[in-house]
N, C-alpha and C positions, 0 to 999 in steps of 0.2 A: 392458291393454285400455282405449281410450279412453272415457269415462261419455258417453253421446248427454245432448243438451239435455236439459231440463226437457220435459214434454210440454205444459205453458202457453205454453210462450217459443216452441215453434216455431215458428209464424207471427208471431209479433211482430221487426218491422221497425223497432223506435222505434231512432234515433240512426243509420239510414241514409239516403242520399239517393237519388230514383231521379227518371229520365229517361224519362217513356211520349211519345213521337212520336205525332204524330196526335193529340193525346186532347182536342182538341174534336169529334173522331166519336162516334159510338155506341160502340161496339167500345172505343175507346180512351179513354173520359170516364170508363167503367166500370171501367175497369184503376188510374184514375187514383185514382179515389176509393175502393176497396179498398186498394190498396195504402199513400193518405192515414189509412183508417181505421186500417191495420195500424202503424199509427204513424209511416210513412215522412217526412220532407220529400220533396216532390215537384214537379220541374220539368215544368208544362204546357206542350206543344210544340201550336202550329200550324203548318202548312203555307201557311196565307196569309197572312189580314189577324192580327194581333197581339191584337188586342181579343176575337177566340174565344178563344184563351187564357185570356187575362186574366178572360174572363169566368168560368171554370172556375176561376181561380188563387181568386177572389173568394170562389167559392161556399165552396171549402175552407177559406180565412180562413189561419190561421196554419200555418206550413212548406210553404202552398206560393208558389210564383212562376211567370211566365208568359213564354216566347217562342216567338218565330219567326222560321222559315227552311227553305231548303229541306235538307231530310236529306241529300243527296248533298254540293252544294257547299259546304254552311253548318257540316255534322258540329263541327268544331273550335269555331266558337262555341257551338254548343248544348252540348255538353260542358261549355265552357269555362263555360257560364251558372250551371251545377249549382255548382260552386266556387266560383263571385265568391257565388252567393246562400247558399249554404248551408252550402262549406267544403269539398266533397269530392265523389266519386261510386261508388256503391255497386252502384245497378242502375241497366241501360238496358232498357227494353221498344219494341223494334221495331217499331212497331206500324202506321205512317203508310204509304200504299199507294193506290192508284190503280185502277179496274179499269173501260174502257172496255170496253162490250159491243159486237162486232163479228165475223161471219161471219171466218174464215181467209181468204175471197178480197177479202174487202170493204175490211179494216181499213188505216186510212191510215197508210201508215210511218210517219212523222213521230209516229204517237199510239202505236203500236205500241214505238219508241227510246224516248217518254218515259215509258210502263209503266215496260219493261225498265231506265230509268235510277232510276228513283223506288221502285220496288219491289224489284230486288234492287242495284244499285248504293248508293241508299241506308242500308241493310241492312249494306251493306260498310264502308260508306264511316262508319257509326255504332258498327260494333263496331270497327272499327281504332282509331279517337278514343277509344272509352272502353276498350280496352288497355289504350294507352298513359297512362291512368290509373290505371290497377287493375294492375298486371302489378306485382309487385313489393311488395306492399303487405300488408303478415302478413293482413289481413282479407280479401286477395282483388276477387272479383268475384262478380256475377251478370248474366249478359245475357239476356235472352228474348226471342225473335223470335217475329213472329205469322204465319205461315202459313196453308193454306187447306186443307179436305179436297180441293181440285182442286188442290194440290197431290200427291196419291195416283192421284184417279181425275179424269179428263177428264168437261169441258160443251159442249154445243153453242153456239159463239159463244164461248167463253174462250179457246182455243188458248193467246194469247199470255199472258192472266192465269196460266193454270193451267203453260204454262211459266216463267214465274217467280216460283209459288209453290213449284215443284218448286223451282227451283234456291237458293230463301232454306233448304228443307230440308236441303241438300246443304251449303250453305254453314253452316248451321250445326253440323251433323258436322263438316267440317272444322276449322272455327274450334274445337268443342271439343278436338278432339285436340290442334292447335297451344297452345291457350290453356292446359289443363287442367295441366300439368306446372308453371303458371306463376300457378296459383290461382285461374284464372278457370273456371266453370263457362258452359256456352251451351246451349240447351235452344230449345226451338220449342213453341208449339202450333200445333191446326192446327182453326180452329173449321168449324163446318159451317154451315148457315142461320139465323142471328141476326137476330131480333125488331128491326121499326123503327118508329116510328107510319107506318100509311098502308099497311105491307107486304100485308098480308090484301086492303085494298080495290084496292089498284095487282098483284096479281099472285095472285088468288084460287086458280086452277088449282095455281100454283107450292106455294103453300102447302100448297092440297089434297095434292099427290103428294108432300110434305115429309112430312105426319102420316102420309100411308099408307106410309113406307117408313123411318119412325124406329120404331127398336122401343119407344123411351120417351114416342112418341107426342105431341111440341110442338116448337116452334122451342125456339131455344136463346135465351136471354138475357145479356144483356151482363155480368151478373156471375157466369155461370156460365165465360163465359172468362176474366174477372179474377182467378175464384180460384183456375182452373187456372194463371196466371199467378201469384198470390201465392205457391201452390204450390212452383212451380221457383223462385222467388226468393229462397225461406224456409231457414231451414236444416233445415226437414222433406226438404231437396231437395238435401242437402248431398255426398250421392254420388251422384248426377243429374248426367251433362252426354252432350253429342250425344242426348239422348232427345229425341224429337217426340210431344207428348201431343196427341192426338187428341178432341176435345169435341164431340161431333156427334150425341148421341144414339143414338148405334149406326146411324145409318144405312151407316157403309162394313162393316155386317156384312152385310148386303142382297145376297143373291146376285143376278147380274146374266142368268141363263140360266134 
């Protein structure tokens, strides 16, 4: 029978390298620096200008680095950035995502194609690249995709968000089963209303019907999806894969009738 970790070591991530997309966001800054804390080297990915990175790579100081590009078309050099700076790739965290708000009759194709390319095409197009890293390698893999709880249950005006938060869920089911035989684990969370400055004053109501229908009663905070993410990355998480962890304060326990 094989001896589990140490119960110290399980979240310690020191001598691997991980890739969080997006993590000049809120969502994604917080994943970055949890998982830096956890000892990782860690590749800062922006989606635009390079210099949000960078400014993130800064704060961290040593093991990490900073770039950009887009997830979809760019996947191979982002990858490829984690190796040239660091020597390898250990985890990827999905994280980078788009979510225009827009009625179902209203929303403009054009913006509707670039959701659907950047949110789950990316996604794809991020865990293929870091396979073909990880596939083969006695130590494996860990990928974690960030999802949404409207990937589960539908919003007014998300339609197309919440359709391709469904479909990063699905995809990562899939991917686990393909990957898993092959030592990669792939894992989802799926966060609910996360805390922004300004959120309370720009959407009072919203807020309000957040706290009356979370049963732990607050938004969520950005390091509360981080460490659902350090979680599945950790070897606390080491027979985890296709699971989608759910962080939302209990509101999808909330009966709807």
């Amino acid at each position: 029978m094989t001896v589990p970790p140490d119960v110290r070591s399980l979240l310690d991530l020191a001598g691997r390298v991980a890739i969080v997309t997006g993590s000049s966001g809120n969502i994604g800054g917080g994943i970055a620096r949890r998982l830096h804390e956890a000892g990782a080297s860690v590749v800062v990915h922006a989606s635009g200008r390079l210099e949000a990175a960078e400014a993130l790579a800064a704060e961290l100081g040593d093991r990490a680095a900073a770039v950009a590009g887009d997830v979809e078309r760019d996947a191979p050099a982002i990858c490829r950035s984690a190796i040239d700076a660091f020597g390898g790739l250990d985890v990827v965290v999905n994280n980078a995502g788009i979510q225009p708000v827009a009625s179902l009759v209203s929303i403009d194709p054009d913006a509707a194609a670039e959701m659907l390319r950047v949110n789950v095409g990316g996604v794809i197009a991020m865990t293929r690249e870091a396979a073909a890293v990880m596939v083969g390698r006695a130590a494996g893999g860990a990928i974690v995709n960030v999802s949404s709880i409207e990937g589960l249950q539908p919003a007014f005006d998300h339609s197309h968000y919440a359709a391709s938060k469904a479909a990063v869920i699905m995809h990562t089911r899939a991917a686990a089963l393909e990957l898993g035989p092959k030592g990669v684990r792939v894992n989802c969370v799926s966060p609910g209303l996360i805390d922004v400055d300004g959120l309370e004053e720009a959407w009072p109501e919203g807020v309000a019907r957040w706290h009356a229908a979370a049963p732990l009663q607050r938004l969520g905070q950005p390091a509360d999806v981080a460490d659902a993410v350090l979680f599945l990355a950790s070897d606390a998480a080491r027979w985890i894969t296709g699971a989608n962890l759910v962080v939302d304060g209990g509101v999808l326990t909330r009966n709807t009738w």
